[in-house]
C-alpha positions as CSV (number, residue, x, y, z in Angstrom):
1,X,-5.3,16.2,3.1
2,X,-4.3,13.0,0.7
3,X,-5.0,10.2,3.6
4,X,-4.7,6.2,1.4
5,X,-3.8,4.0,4.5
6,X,-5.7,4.0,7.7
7,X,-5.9,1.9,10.8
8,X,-9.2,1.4,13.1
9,X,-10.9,-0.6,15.8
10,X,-14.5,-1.6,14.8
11,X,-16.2,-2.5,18.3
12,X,-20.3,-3.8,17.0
13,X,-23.3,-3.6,18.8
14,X,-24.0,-5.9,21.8
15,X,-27.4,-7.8,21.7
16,X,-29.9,-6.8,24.6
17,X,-30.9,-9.4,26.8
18,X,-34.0,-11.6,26.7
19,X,-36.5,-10.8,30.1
20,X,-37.7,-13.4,32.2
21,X,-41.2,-12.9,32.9
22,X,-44.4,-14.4,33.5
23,X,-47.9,-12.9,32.8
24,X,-49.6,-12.4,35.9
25,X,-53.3,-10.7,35.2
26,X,-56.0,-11.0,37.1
27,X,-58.5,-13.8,36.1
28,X,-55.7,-15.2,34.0
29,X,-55.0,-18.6,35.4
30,X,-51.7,-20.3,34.6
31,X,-50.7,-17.1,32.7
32,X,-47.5,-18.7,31.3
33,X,-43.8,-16.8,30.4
34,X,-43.9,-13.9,28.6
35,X,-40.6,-12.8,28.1
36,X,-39.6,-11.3,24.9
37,X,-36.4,-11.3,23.0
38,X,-33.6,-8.5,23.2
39,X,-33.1,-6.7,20.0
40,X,-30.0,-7.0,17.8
41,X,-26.8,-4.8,18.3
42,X,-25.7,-2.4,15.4
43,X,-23.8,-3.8,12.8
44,X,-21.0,-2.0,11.2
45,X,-21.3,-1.1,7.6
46,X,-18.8,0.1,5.4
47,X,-20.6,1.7,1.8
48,X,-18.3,3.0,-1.4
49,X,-19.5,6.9,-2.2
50,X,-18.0,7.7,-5.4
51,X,-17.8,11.4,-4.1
52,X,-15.2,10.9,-1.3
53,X,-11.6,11.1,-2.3
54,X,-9.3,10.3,0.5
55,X,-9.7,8.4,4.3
56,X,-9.3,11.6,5.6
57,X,-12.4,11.2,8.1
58,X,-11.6,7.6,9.0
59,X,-8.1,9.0,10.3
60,X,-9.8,10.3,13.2
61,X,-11.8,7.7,14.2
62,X,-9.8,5.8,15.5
63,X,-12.7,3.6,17.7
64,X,-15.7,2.9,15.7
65,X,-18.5,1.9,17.8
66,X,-21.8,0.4,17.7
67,X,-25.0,0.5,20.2
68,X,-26.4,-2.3,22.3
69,X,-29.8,-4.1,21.1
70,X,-32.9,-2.7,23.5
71,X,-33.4,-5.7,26.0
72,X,-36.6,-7.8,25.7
73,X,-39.8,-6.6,28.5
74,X,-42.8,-8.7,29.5
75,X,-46.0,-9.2,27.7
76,X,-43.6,-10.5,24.9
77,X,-42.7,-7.1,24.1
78,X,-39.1,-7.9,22.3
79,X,-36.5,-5.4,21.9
80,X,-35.6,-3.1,19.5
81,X,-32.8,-3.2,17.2
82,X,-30.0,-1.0,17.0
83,X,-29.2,1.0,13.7
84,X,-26.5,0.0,11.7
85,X,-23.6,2.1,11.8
86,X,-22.7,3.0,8.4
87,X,-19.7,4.1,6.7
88,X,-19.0,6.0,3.4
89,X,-15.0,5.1,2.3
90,X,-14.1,6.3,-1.4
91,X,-14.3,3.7,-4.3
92,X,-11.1,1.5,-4.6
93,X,-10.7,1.4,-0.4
94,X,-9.5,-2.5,0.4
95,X,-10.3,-3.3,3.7
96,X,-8.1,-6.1,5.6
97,X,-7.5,-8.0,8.5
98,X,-4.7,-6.4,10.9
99,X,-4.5,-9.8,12.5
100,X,-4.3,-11.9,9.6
101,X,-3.4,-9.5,6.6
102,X,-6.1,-10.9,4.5
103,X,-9.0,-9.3,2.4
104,X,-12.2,-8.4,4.1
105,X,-13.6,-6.5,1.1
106,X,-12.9,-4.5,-1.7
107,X,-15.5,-1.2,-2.1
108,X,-15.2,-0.5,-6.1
109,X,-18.9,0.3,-6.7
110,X,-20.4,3.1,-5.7
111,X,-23.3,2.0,-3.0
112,X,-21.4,-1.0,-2.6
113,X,-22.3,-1.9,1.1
114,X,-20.4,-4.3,3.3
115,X,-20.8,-5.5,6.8
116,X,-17.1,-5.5,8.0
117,X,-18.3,-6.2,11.8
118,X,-21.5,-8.1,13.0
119,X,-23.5,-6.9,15.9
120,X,-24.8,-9.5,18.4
121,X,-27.9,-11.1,17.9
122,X,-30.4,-10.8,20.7
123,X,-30.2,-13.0,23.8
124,X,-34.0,-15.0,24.3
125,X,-36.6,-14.4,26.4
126,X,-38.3,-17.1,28.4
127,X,-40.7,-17.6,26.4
128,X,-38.9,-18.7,23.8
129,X,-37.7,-21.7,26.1
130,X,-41.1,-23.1,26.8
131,X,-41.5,-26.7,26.0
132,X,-44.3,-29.4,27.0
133,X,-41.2,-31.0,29.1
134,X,-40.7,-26.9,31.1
135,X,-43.8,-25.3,29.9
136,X,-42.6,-22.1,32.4
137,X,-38.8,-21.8,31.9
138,X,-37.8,-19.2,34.8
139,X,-34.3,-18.3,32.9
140,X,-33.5,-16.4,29.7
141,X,-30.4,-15.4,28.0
142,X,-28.2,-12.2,28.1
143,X,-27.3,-10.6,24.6
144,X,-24.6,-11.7,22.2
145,X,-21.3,-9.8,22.6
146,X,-20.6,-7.7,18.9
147,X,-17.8,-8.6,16.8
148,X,-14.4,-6.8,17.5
149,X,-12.4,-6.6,14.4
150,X,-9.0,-4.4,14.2
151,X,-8.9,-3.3,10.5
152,X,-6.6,-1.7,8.0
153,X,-8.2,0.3,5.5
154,X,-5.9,0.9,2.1
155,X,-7.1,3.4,-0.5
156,X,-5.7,2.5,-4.4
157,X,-7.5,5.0,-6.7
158,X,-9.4,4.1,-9.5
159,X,-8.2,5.0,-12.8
160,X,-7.8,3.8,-16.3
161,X,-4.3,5.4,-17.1
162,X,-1.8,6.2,-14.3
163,X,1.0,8.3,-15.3
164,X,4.2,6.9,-13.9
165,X,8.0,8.2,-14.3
166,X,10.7,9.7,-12.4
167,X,10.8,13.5,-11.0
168,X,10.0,16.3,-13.6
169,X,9.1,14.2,-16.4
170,X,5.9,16.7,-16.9
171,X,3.4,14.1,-15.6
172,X,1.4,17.0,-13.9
173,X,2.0,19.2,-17.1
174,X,0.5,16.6,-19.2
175,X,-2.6,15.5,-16.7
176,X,-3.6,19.9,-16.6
177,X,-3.8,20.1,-20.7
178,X,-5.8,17.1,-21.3
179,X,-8.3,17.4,-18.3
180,X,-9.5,19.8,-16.2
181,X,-7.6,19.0,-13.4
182,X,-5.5,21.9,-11.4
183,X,-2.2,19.5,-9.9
184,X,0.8,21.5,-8.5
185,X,3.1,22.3,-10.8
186,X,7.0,23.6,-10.2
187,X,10.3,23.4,-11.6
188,X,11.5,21.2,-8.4
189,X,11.4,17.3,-7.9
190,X,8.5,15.7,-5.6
191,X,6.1,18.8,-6.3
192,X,3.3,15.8,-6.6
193,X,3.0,14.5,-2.9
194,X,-0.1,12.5,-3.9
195,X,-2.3,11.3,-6.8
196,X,-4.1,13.9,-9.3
197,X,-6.9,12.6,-10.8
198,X,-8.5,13.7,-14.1
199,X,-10.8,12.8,-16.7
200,X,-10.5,13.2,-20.3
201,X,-13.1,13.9,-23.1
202,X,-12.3,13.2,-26.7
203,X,-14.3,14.3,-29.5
204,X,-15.6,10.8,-30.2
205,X,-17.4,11.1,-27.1
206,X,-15.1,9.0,-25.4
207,X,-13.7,9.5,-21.9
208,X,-11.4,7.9,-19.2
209,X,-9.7,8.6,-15.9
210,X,-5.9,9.7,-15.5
211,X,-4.0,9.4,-12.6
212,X,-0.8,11.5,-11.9
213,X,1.2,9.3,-9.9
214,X,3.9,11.1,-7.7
215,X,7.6,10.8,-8.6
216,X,9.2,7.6,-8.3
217,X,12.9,6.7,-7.7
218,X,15.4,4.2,-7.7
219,X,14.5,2.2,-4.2
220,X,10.8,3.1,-4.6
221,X,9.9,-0.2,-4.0
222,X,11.7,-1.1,-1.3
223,X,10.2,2.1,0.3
224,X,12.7,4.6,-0.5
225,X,11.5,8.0,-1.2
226,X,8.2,8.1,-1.7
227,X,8.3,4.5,-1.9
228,X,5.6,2.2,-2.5
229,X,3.8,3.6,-1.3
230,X,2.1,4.8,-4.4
231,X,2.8,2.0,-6.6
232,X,-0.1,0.5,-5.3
233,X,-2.1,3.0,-7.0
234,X,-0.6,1.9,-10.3
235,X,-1.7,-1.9,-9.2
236,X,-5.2,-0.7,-10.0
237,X,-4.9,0.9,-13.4
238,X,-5.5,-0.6,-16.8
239,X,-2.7,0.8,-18.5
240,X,0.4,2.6,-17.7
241,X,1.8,5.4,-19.5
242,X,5.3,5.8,-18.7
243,X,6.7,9.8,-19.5
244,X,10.5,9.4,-19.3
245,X,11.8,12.9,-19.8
246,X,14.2,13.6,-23.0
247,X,15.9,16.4,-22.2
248,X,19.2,16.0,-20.2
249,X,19.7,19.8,-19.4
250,X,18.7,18.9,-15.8
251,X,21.4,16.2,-15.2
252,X,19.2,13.2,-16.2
253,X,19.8,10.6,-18.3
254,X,16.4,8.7,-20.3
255,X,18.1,5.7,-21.4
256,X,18.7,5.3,-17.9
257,X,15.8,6.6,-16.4
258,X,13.6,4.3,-18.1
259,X,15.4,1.3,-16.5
260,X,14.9,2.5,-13.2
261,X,11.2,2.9,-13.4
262,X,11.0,-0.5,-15.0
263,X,13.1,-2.5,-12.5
264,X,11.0,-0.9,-9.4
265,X,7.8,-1.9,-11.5
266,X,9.0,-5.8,-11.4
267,X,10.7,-5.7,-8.1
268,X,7.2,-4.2,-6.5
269,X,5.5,-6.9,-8.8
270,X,5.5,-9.5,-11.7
271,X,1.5,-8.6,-12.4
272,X,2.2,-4.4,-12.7
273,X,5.2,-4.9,-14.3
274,X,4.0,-7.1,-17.0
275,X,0.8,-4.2,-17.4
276,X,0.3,-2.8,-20.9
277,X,2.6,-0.1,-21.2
278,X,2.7,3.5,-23.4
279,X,6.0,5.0,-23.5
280,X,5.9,9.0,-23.8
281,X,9.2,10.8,-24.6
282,X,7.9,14.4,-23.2
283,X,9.8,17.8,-23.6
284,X,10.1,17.2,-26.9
285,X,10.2,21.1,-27.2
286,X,13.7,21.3,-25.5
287,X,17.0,21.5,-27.8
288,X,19.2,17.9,-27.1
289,X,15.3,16.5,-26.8
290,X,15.8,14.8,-30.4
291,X,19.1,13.7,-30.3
292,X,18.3,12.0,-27.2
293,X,15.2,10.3,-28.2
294,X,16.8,9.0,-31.2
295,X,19.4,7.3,-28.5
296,X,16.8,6.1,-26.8
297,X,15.3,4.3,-29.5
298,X,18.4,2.7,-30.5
299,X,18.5,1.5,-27.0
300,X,15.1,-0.2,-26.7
301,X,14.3,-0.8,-30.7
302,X,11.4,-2.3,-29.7
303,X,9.6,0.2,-27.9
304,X,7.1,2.4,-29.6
305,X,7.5,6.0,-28.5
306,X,4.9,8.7,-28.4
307,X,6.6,12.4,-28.9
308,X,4.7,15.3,-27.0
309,X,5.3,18.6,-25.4
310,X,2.8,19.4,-23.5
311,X,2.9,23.0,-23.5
312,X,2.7,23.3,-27.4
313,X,0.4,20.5,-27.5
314,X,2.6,18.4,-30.1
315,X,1.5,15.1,-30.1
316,X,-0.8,15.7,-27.8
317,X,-3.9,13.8,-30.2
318,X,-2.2,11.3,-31.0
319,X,-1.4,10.3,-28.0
320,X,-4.6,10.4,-26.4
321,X,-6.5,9.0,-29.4
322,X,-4.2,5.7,-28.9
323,X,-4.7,5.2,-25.1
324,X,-8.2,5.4,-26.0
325,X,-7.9,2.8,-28.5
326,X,-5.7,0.7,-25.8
327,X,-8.3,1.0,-23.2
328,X,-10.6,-0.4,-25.4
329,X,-8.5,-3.5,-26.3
330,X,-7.5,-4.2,-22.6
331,X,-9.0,-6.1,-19.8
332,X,-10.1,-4.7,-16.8
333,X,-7.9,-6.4,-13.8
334,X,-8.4,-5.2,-10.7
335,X,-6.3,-7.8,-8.0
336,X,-3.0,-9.3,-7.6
337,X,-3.1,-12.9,-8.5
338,X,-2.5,-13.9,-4.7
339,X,-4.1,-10.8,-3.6
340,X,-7.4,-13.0,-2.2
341,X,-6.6,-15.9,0.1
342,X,-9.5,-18.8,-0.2
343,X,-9.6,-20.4,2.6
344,X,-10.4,-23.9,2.1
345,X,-11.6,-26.2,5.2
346,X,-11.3,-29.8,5.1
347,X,-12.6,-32.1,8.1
348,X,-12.0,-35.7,7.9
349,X,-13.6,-36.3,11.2
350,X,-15.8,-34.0,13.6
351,X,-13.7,-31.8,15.5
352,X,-14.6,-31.2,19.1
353,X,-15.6,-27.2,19.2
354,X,-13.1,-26.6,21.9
355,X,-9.8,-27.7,23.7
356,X,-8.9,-28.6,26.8
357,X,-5.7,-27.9,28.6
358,X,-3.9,-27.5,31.7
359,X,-2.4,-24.1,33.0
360,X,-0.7,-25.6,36.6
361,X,-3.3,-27.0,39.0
362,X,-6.3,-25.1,36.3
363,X,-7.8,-27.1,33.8
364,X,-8.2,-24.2,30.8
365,X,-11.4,-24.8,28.7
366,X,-11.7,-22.8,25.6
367,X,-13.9,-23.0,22.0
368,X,-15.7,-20.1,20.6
369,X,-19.0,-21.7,20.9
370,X,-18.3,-22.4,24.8
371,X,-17.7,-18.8,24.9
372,X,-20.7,-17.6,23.7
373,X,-22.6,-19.9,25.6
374,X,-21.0,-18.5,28.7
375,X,-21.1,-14.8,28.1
376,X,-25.2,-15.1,27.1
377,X,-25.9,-17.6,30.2
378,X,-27.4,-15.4,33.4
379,X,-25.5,-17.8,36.2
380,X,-28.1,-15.0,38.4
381,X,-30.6,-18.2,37.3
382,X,-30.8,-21.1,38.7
383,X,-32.6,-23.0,35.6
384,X,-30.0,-20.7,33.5
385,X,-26.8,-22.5,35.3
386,X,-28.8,-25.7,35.0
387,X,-29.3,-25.3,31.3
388,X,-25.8,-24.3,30.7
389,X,-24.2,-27.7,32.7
390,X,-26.7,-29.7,30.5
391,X,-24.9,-27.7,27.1
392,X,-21.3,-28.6,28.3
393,X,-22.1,-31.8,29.5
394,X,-23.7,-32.7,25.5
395,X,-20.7,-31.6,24.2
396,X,-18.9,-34.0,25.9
397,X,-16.9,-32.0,28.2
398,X,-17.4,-33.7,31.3
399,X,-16.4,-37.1,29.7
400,X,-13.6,-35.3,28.5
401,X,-11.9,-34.1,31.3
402,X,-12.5,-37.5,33.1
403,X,-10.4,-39.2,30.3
404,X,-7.6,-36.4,30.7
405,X,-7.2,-37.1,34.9
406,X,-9.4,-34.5,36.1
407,X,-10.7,-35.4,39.9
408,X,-13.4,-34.0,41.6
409,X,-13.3,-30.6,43.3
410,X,-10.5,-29.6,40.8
411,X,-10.7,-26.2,39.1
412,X,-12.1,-25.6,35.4
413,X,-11.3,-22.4,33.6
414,X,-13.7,-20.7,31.1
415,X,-12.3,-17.0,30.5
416,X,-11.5,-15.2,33.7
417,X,-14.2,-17.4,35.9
418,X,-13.6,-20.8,38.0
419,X,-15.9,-23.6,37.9
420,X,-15.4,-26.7,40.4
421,X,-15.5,-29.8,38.5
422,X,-17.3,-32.6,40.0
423,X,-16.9,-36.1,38.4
């Protein structure tokens, strides 16, 4: 099963919590904290293997998860980290954002290892909270929650040529005599449902990769059909070789023909449309196949043409000997122009790391770091709750809600909890 488009939930590792603990041996006086640290939760790793061919085992996971960091123990014993959680997706997979549409990563290498979602880092022991000012801090933290990413995973093969044209041009014909590939072939339109891949060897000792590309049609890039669903494999080759069928036994016409595929090609986009092309007049073995070619040349003089027939072999060399030649004389490009978003962040002043607002008699406080601090604070602790007024107060919050109207005994809201606010 040909699976190119996937969507997942990636859920990381939670960090284990830090122990509060004190050392307590005998003939050990003032023994001191000796809490460790909770271990790290699993990352999630995603790692290009140049042996899978399709996102066939991502479609059924659809919930990816990671394990919790070991929490910390006493005699500063910290905990152990959790093993990353790795997985293989074939070479040209791009990886985005559900939320946002943009880029995560593109896997192109093989080994290429990326962590698309970060597991929590440990929470502290006590220990690590020991000052001259609290030499024996009786609180520690809980661990940090994993990152939750919703992802959608797009596969665009890898190839140097990819074969594009209408139904029945003899793409799949061609791809079986010049490689050792074994693609579908039949005398009915859309018998290639997904991409063929194959490599050719010339005598030079040259090789490259060739893609059969299924069918396209009018529409294709507005979805119609197949739609475009595989132009976006032809985003990612070097060069195009576009077969446009000479023969018009089976109702077709190439002059036209040729302007289809090239109007989808622009309409999809400017970058694949404006890709180094090789037109191919196949079924050159047919009997109006020279009449017609010699009307198609009259129609776009400024096209060179490459005769073949692929079951005779004619032209076959040739052919193959020049998109060698091509390959060689073209860049490699990989992304759309636009296809990577750079973020750019410009502060003119300090921005406060979280907003205040007001949801009816509820004063709403919210800010990633705030957050955090909340989900790793044990409010079990008394020095914990202390520690974590202290935090918000720093930040200014208090002084904050003052200048806003809050009164004393009103309600603060951080996530689902209520604080009392007392100015």
């Amino acid at each position: 099963m040909f699976v190119d488009e996937v969507k997942i939930k990636l859920i990381a590792g939670d960090g284990g919590s830090g122990c509060t603990s004190f050392r307590r041996e005998k003939f050990v006086p003032m023994g001191g904290p000796d809490g460790g640290n909770g271990g790290r939760g699993s990352d999630i790793v995603f790692i290009g293997d140049k042996s899978l061919k399709t996102l066939v085992d991502l479609k059924y996971k659809k919930i990816i998860k990671g394990k919790k960091g070991e929490n910390g123990m006493g005699q500063n014993r910290y905990g152990k980290n959790s093993e990353d959680v790795v997985i293989k997706v074939p070479l040209g997979t791009t990886v985005y954002d559900d939320d946002t549409s943009l880029i995560v990563c593109d896997i192109i290498s093989d080994g290429q290892s990326v962590i698309v979602a970060h597991g929590g880092r440990g929470g502290r022991g006590n220990k690590s909270f020991a000052t001259h000012e609290n030499p024996a801090p009786k609180f520690s933290e809980k661990g940090e929650e994993g990152e939750i990413r919703y992802l959608r995973c797009e596969l665009k093969v890898l190839a140097d040529v990819g074969i594009i044209g209408l139904p029945s041009a003899g793409k799949s014909t061609f791809l079986s005599v010049i490689s050792s590939a074994k693609p579908k072939i039949a005398s009915y339109h859309f018998t290639t449902l997904s991409p063929n891949l194959g490599v050719v060897k010339l005598k030079n000792n040259s090789s490259f990769v060739v893609a059969d590309l299924p069918g396209l049609i009018e529409g294709a890039s507005k979805g119609i059909g197949l739609g475009d669903k595989f132009l976006k494999h032809a985003d990612r080759c070097k060069v195009l070789l576009h077969m446009v069928n000479m023969t018009s036994l089976e109702g077709n016409d190439p002059i036209n023909d040729y302007k289809v595929i090239r109007n989808e090609l622009k309409n999809y986009s400017e970058k694949l449309a404006n890709k180094k092309e090789i037109v191919v007049a196949s079924k050159m073995d047919m009997p109006d196949a020279s009449e017609n070619l010699e009307k198609f040349k009259t129609a776009y003089p400024d096209l060179e043409v490459f005769e073949i027939c692929s079951l005779t072999l004619l032209g076959v060399d040739k052919l193959l000997n020049h998109i060698d030649k091509t390959l060689k004389e073209t860049e490699n490009t990989l992304y759309n122009d636009n296809e990577f978003e750079e973020e750019v962040y410009i502060k003119f002043k300090k921005e406060k790391p979280y907003t205040i607002t007001k949801d009816g008699d509820v004063w709403v406080l919210k800010g990633k770091e705030i957050e955090r601090l909340f989900k790793m604070t044990k409010f079990e602790e008394d020095e914990a709750v202390l520690r974590f007024a202290r935090i918000l107060k720093a930040m200014g919050v208090e002084d904050e809600l003052e200048k806003l109207g809050a009164k004393s005994g009103d309600d603060v809201a951080i996530n689902d909890y209520l604080f009392t606010y007392k100015g």
